[in-house]
C-alpha atoms as an extended CHARMM CRD file, in Angstrom:
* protein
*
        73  EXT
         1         1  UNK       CA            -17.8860000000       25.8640000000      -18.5520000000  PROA      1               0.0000000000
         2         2  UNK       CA            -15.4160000000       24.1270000000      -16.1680000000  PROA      2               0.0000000000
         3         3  UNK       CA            -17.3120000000       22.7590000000      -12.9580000000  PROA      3               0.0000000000
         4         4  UNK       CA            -14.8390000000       22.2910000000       -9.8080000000  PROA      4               0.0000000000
         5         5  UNK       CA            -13.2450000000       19.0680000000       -8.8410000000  PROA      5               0.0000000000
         6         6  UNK       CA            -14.8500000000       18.4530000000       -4.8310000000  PROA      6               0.0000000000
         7         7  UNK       CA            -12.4280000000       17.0550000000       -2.8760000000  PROA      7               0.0000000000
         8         8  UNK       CA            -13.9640000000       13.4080000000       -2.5000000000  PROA      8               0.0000000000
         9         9  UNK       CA            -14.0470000000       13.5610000000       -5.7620000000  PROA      9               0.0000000000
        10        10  UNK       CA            -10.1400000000       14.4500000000       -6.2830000000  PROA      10              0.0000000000
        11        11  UNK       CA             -9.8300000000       11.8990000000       -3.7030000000  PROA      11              0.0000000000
        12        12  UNK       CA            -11.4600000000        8.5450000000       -5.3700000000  PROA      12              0.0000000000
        13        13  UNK       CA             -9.5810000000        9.3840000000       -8.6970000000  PROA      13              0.0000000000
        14        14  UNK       CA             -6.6870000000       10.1550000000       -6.9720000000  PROA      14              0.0000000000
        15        15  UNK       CA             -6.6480000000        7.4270000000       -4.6350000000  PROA      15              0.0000000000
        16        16  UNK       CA             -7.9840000000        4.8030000000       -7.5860000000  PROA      16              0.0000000000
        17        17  UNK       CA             -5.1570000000        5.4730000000       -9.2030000000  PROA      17              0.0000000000
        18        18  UNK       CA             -2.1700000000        4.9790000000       -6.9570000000  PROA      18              0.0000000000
        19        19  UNK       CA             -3.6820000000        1.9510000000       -5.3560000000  PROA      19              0.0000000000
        20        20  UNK       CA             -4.0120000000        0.3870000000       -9.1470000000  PROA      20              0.0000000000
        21        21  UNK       CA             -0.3810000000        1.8310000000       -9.7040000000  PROA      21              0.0000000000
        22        22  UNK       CA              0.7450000000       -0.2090000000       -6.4450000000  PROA      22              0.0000000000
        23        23  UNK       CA             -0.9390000000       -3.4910000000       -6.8360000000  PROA      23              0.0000000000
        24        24  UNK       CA              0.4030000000       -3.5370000000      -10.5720000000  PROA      24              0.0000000000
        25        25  UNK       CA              3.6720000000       -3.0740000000       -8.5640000000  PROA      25              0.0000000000
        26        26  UNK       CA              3.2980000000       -6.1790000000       -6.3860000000  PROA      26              0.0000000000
        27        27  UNK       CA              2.2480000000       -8.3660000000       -9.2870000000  PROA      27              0.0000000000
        28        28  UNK       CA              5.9230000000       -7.7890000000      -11.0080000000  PROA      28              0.0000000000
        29        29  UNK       CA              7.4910000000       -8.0780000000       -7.3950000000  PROA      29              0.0000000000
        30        30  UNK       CA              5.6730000000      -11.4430000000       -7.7460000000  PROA      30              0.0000000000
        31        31  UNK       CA              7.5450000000      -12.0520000000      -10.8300000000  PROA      31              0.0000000000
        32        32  UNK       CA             10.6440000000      -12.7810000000       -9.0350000000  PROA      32              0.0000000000
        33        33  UNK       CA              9.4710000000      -15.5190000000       -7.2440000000  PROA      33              0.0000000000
        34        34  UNK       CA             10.5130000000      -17.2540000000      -10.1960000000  PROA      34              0.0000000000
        35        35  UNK       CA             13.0620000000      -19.6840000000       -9.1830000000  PROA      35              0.0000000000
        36        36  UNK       CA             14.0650000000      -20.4600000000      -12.6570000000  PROA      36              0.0000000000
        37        37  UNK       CA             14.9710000000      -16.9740000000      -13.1870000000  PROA      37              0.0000000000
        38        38  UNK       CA             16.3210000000      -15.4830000000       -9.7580000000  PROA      38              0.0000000000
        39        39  UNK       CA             17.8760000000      -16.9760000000       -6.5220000000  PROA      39              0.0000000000
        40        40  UNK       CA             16.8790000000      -16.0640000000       -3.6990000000  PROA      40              0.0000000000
        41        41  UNK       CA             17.2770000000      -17.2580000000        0.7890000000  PROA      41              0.0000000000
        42        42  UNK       CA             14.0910000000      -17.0690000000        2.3650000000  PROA      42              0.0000000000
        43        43  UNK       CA             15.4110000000      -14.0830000000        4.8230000000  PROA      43              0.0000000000
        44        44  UNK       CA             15.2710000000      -11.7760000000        1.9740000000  PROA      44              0.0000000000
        45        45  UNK       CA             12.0670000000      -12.1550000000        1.4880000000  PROA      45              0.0000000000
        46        46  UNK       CA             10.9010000000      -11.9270000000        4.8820000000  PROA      46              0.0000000000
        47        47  UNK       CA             12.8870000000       -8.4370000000        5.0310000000  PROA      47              0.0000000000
        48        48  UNK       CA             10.8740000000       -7.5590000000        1.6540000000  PROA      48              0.0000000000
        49        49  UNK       CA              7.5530000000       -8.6780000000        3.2140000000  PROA      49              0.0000000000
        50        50  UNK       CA              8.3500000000       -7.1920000000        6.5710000000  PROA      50              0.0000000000
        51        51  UNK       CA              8.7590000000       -3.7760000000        5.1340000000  PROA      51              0.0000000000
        52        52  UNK       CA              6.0170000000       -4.3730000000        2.6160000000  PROA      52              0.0000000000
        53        53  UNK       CA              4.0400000000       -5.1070000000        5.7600000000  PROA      53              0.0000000000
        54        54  UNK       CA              5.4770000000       -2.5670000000        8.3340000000  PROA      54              0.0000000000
        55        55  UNK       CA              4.6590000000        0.4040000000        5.8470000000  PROA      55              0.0000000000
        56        56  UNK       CA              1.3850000000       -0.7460000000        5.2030000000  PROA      56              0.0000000000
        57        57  UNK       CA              0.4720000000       -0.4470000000        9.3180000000  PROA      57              0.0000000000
        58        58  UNK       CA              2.3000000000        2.9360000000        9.0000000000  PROA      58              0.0000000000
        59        59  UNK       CA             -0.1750000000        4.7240000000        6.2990000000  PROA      59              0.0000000000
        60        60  UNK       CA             -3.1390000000        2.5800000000        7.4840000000  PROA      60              0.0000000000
        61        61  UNK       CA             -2.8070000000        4.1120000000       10.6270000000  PROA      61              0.0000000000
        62        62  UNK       CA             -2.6570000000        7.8020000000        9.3210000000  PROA      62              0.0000000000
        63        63  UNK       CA             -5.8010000000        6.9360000000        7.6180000000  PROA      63              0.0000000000
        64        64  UNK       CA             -7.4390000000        5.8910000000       10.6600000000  PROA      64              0.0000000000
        65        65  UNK       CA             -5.8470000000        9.3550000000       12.7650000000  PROA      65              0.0000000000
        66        66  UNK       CA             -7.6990000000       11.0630000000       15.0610000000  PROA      66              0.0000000000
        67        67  UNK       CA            -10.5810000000        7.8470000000       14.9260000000  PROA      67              0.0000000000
        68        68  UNK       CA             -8.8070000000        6.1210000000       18.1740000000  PROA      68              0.0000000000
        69        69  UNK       CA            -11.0280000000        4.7620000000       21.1270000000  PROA      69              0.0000000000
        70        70  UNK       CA             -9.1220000000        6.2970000000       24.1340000000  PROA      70              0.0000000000
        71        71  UNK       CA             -8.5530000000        4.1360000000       27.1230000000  PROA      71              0.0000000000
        72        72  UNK       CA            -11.0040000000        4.0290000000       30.0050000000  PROA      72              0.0000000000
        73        73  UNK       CA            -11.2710000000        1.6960000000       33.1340000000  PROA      73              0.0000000000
């Protein structure tokens, strides 16, 4: 017998797994930080960290939709 997947459910496995995916991904950015091994000017990592940062506002904010105070006097 097969029982359904809820949503929250295909959400928390879902979402466990990308975020796991991405963090693995910014421990081997971290790897080039190795100055023995690459060469790098610190503009081009603020680019790297601005974007890194910049998308992060982007989907934390489509998370957070709809949940905005509006503006009152």
């Amino acid at each position: 017998m097969k029982t359904e997947e809820t949503r929250h459910e295909r959400f928390k496995r879902v979402a466990s797994k990308r975020t796991n995916e991405i963090l693995e991904k910014i421990r081997i950015l971290g790897n080039c930080s190795n100055k023995s091994s690459y060469e790098y000017a610190e503009d081009e990592v603020n680019k790297i960290f601005s974007e890194i940062d910049k998308q992060l506002r982007l989907i934390k904010a489509r998370f957070s939709a709809g949940k905005r105070e509006r503006f009152r006097l």
